[in-house]
N, C-alpha and C positions, 0 to 999 in steps of 0.2 A: 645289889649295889656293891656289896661286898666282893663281892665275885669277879666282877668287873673291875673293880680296884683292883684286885690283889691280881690280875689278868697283865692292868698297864703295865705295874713295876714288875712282872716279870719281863714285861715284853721290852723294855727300857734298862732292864740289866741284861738282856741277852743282846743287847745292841752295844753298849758300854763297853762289855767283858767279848764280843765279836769283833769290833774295832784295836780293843788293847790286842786281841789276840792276830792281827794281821798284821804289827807292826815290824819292822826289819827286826826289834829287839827283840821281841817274844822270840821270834821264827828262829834267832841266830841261839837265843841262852838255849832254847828247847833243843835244836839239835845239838848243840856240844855239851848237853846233861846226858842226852841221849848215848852219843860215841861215847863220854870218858870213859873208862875201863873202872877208877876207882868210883864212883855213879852207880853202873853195873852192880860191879862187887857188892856193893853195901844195901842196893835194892834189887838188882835182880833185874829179867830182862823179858818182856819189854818194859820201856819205862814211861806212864802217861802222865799227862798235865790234867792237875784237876780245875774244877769247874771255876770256883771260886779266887778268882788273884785278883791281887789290891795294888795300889799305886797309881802312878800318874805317868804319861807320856804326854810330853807339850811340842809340837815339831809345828816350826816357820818356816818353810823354804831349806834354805839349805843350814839351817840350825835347829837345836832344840835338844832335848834333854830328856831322859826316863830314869823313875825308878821304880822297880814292879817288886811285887813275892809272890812267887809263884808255888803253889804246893805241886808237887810233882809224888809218882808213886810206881811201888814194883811189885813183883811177886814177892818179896823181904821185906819192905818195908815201907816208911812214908819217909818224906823231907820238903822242905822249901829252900826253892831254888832264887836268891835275891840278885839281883843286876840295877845296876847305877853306870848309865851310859850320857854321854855328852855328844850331840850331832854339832860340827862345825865343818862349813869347808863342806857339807855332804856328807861327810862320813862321819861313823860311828866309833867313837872308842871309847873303850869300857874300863872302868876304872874298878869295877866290883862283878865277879859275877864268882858267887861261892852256890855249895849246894850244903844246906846245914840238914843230918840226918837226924826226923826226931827219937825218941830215944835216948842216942849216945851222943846230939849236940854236933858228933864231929862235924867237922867243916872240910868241905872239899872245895879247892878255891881252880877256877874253871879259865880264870884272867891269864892265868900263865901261857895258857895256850889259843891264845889270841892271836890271829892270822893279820898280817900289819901288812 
């Protein structure tokens, strides 16, 4: 019985964290974590999304809202990667999307280069 329990909630978090991760937002912070150059630098290259990210995405039609943390990692080192996006209108724009390395805290803020 146990077994079978601890079977569902796996099988209910790989659906959860499969859905968050097919979202425009996941798909968009992860590649431009991926390009920045200062990203690279401080972790190294390549750079993978791990398994476990928390937050909420809410999307109605042509609105809605996310905001995720994403742990991301490289050959250098770890970080999470945070996004705070608003859908109106259809489209997305981001109001937060840094990558804090852990460690040294820094912050690489990722919004500056937002494609409008």
């Amino acid at each position: 019985m146990i077994i079978l329990f601890a079977a569902f909630v796996a099988f209910i978090m790989l659906i959860v964290f499969g859905a968050m991760r097919s979202t425009d937002v996941f798909q968009t912070a992860i590649a431009r974590a991926k390009a920045d150059p200062a990203v690279i630098e401080a972790l190294g290259s390549p750079i993978k999304d791990g398994l476990f990210l928390s937050g909420s995405t809410n999307v109605n039609g042509a609105s809605g809202e996310a905001d995720l943390a994403i742990p991301i990692s490289g050959p250098k080192g770890k970080g999470t990667l945070y996004v705070v996006a608003v859908k109106a209108a259809g489209e997305w724009s981001y109001s937060k999307m840094v990558v804090e390395i852990a460690g040294t805290r820094e912050r690489i803020n990722l919004s500056a280069n937002e494609d409008k």
